[in-house]
C-alpha positions in Angstrom: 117.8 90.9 143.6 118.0 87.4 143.4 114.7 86.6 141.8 112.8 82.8 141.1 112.3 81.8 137.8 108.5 82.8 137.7 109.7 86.2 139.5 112.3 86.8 136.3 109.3 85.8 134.1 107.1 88.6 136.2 109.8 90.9 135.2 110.4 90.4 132.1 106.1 91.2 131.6 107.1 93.9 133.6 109.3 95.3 131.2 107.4 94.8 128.3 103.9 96.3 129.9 105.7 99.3 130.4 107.5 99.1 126.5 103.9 98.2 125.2 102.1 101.0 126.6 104.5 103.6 125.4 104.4 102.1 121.9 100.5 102.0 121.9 99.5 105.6 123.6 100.6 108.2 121.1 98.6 111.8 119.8 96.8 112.6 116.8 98.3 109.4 114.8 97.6 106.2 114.6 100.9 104.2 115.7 101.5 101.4 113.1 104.7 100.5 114.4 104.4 101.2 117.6 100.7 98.6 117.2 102.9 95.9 115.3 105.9 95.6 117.5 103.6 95.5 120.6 101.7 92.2 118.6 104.5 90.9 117.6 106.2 90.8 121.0 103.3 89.5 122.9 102.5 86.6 119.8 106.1 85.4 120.6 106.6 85.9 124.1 102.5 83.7 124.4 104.4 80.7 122.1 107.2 80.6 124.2 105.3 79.8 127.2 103.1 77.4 125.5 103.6 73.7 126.3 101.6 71.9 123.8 102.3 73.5 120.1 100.3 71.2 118.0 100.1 72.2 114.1 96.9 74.4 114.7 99.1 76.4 117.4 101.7 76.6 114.8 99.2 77.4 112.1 97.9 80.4 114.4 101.1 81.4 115.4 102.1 82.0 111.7 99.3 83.5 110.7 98.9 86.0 113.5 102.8 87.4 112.9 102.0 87.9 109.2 99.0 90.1 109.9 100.9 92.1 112.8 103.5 92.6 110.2 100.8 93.9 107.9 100.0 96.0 110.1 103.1 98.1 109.5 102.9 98.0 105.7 99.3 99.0 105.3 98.1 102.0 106.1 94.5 102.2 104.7 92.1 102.3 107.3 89.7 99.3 106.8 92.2 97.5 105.5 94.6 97.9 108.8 91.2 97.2 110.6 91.2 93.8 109.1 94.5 92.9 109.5 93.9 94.1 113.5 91.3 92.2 113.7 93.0 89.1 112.0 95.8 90.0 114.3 93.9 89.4 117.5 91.7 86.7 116.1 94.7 84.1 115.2 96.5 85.1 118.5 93.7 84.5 120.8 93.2 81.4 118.7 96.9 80.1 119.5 96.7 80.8 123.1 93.2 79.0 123.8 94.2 75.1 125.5 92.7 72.0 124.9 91.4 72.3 120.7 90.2 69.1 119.8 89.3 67.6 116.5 85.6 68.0 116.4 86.1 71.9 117.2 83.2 73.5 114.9 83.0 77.3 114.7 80.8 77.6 117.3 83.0 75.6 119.8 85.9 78.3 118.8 83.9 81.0 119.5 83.0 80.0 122.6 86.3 78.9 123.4 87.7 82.8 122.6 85.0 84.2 124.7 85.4 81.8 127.6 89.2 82.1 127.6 89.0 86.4 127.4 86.1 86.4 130.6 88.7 83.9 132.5 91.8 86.2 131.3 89.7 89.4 133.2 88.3 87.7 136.2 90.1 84.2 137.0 92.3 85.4 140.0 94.8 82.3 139.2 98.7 83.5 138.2 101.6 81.2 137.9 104.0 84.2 137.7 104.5 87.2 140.0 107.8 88.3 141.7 109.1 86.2 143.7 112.8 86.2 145.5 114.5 83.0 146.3 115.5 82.5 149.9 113.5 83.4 153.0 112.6 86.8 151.2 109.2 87.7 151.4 107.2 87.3 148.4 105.9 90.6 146.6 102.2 90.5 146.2 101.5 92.3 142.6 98.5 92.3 143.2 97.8 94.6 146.3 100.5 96.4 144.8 97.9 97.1 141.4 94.8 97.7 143.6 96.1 100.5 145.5 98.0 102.6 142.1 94.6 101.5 141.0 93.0 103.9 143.3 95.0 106.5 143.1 94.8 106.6 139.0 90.9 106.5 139.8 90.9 109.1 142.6 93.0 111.5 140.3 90.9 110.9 137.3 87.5 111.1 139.3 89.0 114.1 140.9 89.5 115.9 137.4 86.2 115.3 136.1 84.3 116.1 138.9 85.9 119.4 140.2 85.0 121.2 136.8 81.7 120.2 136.9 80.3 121.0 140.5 82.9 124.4 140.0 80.4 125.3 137.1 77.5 124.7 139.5 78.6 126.7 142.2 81.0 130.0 142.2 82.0 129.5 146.4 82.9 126.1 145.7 85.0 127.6 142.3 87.1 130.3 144.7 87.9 127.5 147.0 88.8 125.2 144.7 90.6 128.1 142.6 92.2 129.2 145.9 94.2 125.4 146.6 95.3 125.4 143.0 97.2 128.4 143.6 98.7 127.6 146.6 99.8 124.5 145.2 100.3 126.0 141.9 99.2 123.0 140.5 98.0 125.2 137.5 101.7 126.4 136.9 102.7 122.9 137.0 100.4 121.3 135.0 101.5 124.5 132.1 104.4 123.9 132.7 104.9 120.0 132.1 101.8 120.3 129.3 98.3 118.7 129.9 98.5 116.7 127.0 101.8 115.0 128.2 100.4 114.3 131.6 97.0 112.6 130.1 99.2 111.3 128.1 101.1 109.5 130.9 98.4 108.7 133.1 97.2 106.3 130.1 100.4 104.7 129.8 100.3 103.9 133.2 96.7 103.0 133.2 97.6 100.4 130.6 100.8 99.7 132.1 98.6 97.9 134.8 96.1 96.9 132.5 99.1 95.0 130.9 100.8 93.9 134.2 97.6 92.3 135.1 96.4 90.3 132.1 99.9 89.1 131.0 100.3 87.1 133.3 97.2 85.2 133.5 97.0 85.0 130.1 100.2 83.1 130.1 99.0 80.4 133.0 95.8 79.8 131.2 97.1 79.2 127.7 98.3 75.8 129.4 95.2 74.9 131.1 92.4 72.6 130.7 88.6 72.1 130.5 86.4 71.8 128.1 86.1 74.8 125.8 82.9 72.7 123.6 79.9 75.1 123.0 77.5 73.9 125.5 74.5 73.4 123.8 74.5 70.6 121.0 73.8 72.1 117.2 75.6 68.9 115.7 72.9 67.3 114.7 69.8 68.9 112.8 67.0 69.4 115.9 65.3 72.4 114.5 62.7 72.0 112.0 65.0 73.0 109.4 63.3 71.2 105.8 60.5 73.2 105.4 62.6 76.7 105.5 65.2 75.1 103.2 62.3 74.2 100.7 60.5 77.2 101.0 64.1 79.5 100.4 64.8 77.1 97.3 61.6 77.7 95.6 61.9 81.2 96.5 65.9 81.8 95.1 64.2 79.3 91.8 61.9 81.9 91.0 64.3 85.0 91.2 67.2 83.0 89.4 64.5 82.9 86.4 63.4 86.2 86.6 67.3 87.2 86.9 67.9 85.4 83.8 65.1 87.0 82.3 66.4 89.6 82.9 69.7 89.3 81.3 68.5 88.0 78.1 65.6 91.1 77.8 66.3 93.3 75.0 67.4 97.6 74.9 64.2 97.7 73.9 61.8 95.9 76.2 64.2 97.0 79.0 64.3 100.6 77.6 60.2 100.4 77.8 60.0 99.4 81.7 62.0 102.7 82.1 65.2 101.0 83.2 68.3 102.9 82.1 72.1 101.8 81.4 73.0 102.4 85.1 69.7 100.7 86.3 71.0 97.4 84.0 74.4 97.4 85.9 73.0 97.9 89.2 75.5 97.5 92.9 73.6 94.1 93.6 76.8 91.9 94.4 76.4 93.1 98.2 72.7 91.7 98.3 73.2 88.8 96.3 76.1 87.5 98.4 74.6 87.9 101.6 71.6 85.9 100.5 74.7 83.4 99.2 76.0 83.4 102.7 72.5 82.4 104.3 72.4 79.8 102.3 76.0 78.5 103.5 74.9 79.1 107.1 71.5 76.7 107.2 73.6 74.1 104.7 76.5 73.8 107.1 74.6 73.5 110.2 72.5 70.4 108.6 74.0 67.5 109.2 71.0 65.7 107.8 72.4 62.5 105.9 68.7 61.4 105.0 67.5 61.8 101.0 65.8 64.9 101.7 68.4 66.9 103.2 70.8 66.2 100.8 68.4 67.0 98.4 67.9 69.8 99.5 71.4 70.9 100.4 72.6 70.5 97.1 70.1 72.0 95.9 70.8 75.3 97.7 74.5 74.7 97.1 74.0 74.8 93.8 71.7 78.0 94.1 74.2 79.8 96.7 76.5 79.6 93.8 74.6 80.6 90.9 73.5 83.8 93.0 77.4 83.7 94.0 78.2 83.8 90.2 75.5 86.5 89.8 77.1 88.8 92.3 80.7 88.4 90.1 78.6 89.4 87.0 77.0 92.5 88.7 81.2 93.7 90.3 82.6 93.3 86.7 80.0 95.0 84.7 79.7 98.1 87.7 83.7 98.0 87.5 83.4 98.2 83.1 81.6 100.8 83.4 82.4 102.8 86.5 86.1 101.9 87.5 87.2 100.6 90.6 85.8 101.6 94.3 86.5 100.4 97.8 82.9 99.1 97.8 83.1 97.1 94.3 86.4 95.4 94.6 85.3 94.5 98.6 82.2 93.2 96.9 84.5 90.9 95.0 86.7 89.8 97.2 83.3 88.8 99.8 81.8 87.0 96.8 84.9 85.1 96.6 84.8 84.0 100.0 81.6 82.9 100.0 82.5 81.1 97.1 85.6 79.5 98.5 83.8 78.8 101.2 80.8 76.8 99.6 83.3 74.6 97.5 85.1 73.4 100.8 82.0 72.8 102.3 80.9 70.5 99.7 83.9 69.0 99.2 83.6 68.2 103.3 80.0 67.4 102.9 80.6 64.8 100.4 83.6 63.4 101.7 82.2 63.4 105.5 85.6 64.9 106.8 85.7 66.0 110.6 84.2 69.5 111.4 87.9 70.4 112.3 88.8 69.9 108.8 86.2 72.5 107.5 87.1 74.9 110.2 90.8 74.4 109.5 90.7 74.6 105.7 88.4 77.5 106.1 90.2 79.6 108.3 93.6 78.8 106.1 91.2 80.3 102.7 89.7 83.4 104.6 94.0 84.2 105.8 94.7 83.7 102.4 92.4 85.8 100.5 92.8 88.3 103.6 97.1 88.5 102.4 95.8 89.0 98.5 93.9 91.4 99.5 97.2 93.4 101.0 99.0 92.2 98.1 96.6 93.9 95.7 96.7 97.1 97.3 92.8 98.7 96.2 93.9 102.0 97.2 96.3 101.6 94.1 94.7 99.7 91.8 92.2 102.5 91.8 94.3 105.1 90.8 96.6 103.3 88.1 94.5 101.0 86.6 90.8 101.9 86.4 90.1 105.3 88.1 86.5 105.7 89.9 84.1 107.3 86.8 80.7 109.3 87.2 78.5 110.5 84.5 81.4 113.8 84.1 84.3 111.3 83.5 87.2 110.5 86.4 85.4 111.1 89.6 88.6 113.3 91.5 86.3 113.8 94.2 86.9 110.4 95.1 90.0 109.6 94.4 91.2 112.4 96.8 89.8 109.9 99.3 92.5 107.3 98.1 94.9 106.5 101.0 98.5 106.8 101.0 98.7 103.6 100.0 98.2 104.4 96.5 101.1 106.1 96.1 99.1 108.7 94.0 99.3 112.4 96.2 102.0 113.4 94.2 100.1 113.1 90.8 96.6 114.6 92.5 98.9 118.3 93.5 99.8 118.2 89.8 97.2 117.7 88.4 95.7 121.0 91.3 98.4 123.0 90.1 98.1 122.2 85.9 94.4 123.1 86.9 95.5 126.4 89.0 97.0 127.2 85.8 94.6 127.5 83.3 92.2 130.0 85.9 89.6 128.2 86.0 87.1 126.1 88.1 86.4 122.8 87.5 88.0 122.7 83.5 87.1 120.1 81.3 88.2 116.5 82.6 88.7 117.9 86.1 85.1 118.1 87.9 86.8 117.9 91.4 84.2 119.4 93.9 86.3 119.3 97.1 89.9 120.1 95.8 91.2 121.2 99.4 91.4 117.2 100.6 94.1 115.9 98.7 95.7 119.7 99.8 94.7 118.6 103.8 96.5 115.2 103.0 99.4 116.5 101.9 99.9 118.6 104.4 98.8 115.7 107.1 101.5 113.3 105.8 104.4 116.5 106.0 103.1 117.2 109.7 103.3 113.7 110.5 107.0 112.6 109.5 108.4 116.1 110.5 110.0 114.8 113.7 110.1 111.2 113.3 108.6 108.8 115.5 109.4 105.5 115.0 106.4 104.5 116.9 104.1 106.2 114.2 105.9 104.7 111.1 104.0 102.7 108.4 106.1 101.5 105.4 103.6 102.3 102.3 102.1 105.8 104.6 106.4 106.5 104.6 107.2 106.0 100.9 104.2 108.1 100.0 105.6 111.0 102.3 109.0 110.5 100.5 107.3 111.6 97.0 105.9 114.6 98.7 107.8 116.3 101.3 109.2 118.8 99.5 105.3 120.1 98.4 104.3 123.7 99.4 100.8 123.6 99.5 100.5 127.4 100.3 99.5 128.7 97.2 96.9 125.8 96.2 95.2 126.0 99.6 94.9 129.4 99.4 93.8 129.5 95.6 91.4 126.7 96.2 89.9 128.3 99.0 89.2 131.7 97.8 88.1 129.9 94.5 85.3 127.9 97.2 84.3 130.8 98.9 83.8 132.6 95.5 79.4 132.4 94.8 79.8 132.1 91.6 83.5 130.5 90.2 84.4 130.7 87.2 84.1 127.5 84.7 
C-alpha cells in the first residue's frame, strides 16, 4: 500500500483506536493503566498535530500528562475522579484554537463546549486513507456507517428477542428453533458471553475512536471565534443592592460567630450546646457562602467608589468566613481525626482562599482577565498535585485515625483505600482480636469487620493473573504487603460471630 501522508496519519489513528479501546474495555476492574496510557497517547499524538503551541498550549499540555500519570499512581476513587477530570479538562483545553488574551472563564467554557459539539457533528476531516496514484480514495466514512448498522442490528436484535420471547411462547419455539439450527447457543458457550460483549464494545469504541480522532485533530488547527456570546464584561445587572444586602447580612453573622467563640462553658453549656455542637462540620457551609462571594466580586467590573467599596468589603468578608471555615476543619480534626470529608473541606477552603488573593491582587493591579484565568487555573493544578502528594487515604491511618465517642472509629477506616497502605495492619489487628474470643473488645468497636476481609480478598483476586491494563502503582504495592493473607478463617469467624443474636463482648 502506498498510502498519502494524511492516509499514514488515518492509519496510524487506526492503530491506536483499536490499541485504545482494548486498554479502556476491561471486566469488574477499573483499568488505571490501561486509562493512563490511552490519555497519554492521545495528549501527545493532539500536540503533535498542533500548529500553533503558544505557552498556554504548553501549559495545558503539561498539565494534562501529569494528571494522566496520576492516574496510574492513585487509586482512591474520588481522587482518580479528579485527576480524570483534570485529565480531560487540560486536554480539551490544549486542543481548543484561537485562545486569546481576554479569554474569561466563561469564554473557556464555551470554547470546550463549542469545540466537543463540532468534534461530534462537524462532518469536516483533513485525514482519512488515502493512496497516492490514480488509486481510488477509501471513504471511512461509509465504511463506519454501515459496521455501524450491523453493531446496532446485532445489539437491537439481542435486546429485543428476549423481550417479545417472554411475551409470547409461539414466537419463543421459533425463535428457540433457529438458535439450534444455528447453534448459535453452543457458540455463544462456547466463546463466553462476556467475551463477546466484551468485544462488541471494543469495537463499538473502536469506531467511536476512528471517528472523533480524526476531526478532532483538523479542528484543533482551526479558527473562529470561541468568545462567549453574550457580553458579562461589564456590570449590566443590578448588582449593588444584592452586594449591600449580602454584606450586611455576612456582618451580622461574623458578630454573632464571634460571639460565639468568645461565650463561655457555661453560658454555652446553658443554651444546651455540647462539646460536639461547639466544633460543629461548618467548613462546607461557610466556604460555599465564601465562594458566592468570589463569584458576584469577579463578575463586577465596576471601577466606580461604590463597587469597590463594596468589593472589598466582601473580599474581606469572603475571607474572614474563609478563615472561619479553617478554624471549624482543625478543631473537628483535634478532636475527631482525619476524614475524607474534613481534609477535602480543607483543601476547598484553601482554594477559595487562593483564589480570592489572586483575584485581588488582579483587581487592584487591573491585569487582563487572561491573567486571572491563567494564574488560577496554574493554583487549582497545583493544589490538585498536593493533594496526590498528601495521600488522605494515608494520612488517616498513620497520623490521626478517624475517632467517635468509643475511641478509633475501625468501621471507617476499613473504608480506607489501598492507598493507605494500611490492609495489612487492619487483618492484624482482626486476627489479635479473633484471639482473645471476643466481639468488639475494648479499643476495637469495629461494627462491619468483614470489609477490610472483602478487600483483601478483592486486591488477591485482582493481581492473580496480571493485567497490565488493570495496574495502579499504590493499588500494586498494597497487594505486595498482602498476597500471602488467608482470609479463610477470619471470614468465616467474623461471619458466624455476625450471624450470632447475641455476640459475645
Amino acid at each position: 500500500m502506498d498510502l498519502t501522508n494524511r492516509g499514514k496519519v488515518f492509519l496510524l489513528i487506526a492503530i491506536l483506536s483499536f490499541a485504545f479501546s482494548y486498554l479502556l474495555i476491561t471486566l469488574n476492574f477499573f483499568p488505571s493503566f490501561g486509562v493512563a496510557l490511552t490519555f497519554i497517547a492521545f495528549i501527545l499524538l493532539a500536540y503533535r498535530f498542533k500548529k500553533e503551541k503558544d505557552k498556554d498550549t504548553k501549559l495545558f499540555f503539561v498539565l494534562s500528562l501529569v494528571f494522566s500519570i496520576l492516574i496510574l499512581v492513585r487509586s482512591e476513587a474520588f481522587t482518580t475522579f479528579l485527576n480524570l477530570s483534570a485529565a480531560l479538562l487540560f486536554g480539551l483545553l490544549m486542543c481548543l484554537p484561537g485562545i486569546k488574551n481576554n479569554f474569561s472563564f466563561l469564554d473557556h467554557a464555551f470554547a470546550s463546549a463549542s469545540f466537543i459539539i463540532r468534534s461530534l457533528f462537524s462532518g469536516k476531516s483533513d485525514y482519512f486513507l488515502e493512496f497516492k496514484g490514480d488509486r481510488k480514495k477509501f471513504d471511512p466514512a461509509k465504511t463506519g456507517e454501515v459496521i455501524f448498522n450491523v453493531l446496532a442490528t446485532v445489539i437491537l436484535v439481542a435486546m429485543v428477542l428476549p423481550l417479545l420471547s417472554s411475551a409470547n411462547p409461539f414466537f419463543r419455539n421459533i425463535v428457540e428453533n433457529i438458535l439450534k439450527y444455528f447453534d448459535i447457543r453452543s457458540l455463544l458457550e462456547c466463546i463466553g458471553y462476556q467475551n463477546v460483549f466484551v468485544w462488541l464494545l471494543r469495537i463499538l469504541f473502536f469506531f467511536i475512536f476512528i471517528f472523533l480522532i480524526p476531526k478532532v485533530l483538523t479542528l484543533i488547527n482551526g479558527k473562529g471565534d470561541n468568545l462567549f456570546p453574550f457580553s458579562l464584561k461589564s456590570e449590566r445587572f443590578p448588582l449593588i443592592i444584592p452586594k449591600v444586602v449580602l454584606a450586611l447580612i455576612i456582618l451580622v453573622f461574623i458578630i454573632t460567630q464571634l460571639q460565639f467563640y468568645f461565650a463561655s462553658d457555661a453560658t454555652l453549656s446553658s443554651m444546651g450546646i455540647s462539646h460536639s455542637q461547639r466544633t460543629r462540620e461548618v467548613f462546607a457551609q461557610l466556604s460555599v457562602v465564601a465562594g458566592i462571594i468570589l463569584v458576584l466580586v469577579y463578575n463586577s467590573k465596576n471601577w466606580e467608589l461604590l463597587g469597590k467599596i463594596t468589593n472589598w468589603i466582601l473580599g474581606i468578608q469572603g475571607i474572614f468566613l474563609t478563615l472561619m471555615a479553617y478554624k471549624s476543619v482543625f478543631e473537628y480534626i483535634d478532636a475527631w481525626g482525619l476524614t475524607y470529608k474534613r481534609l477535602y473541606g480543607l483543601t476547598f477552603a484553601t482554594w477559595i482562599a487562593g483564589i480570592f488573593i489572586l483575584y485581588f491582587y488582579y483587581y487592584k493591579k487591573r491585569h487582563t482577565v487572561s491573567w486571572f484565568v491563567r494564574k488560577t487555573v496554574i493554583f487549582s493544578a497545583g493544589l490538585l498535585i498536593l493533594v496526590n502528594v498528601s495521600n488522605f487515604d494515608y494520612l488517616i491511618f498513620h497520623f490521626a485515625k478517624a475517632q467517635t465517642g468509643q475511641g478509633v472509629d475501625y468501621t471507617y477506616l476499613s473504608t480506607l483505600s489501598p492507598d493507605a497502605l494500611s490492609y495489612k495492619d487492619q487483618y492484624l489487628k482482626l486476627e489479635e482480636n479473633s484471639h482473645a474470643g471476643v466481639f468488639p473488645v475494648a479499643g476495637y468497636d469495629n461494627k462491619n469487620p468483614l470489609l477490610i476481609l472483602y478487600r483483601i480478598e478483592a486486591l488477591q483476586k485482582k493481581y492473580e493473573r496480571f493485567d497490565i491494563r488493570l495496574f495502579n502503582l499504590l493499588d500494586f504495592l498494597q497487594y505486595r504487603e498482602i498476597r500471602s493473607i488467608d482470609t479463610t478463617y477470619l471470614m468465616s469467624y467474623y461471619k458466624n460471630i455476625l450471624n450470632t443474636p447475641n455476640p459475645p463482648r
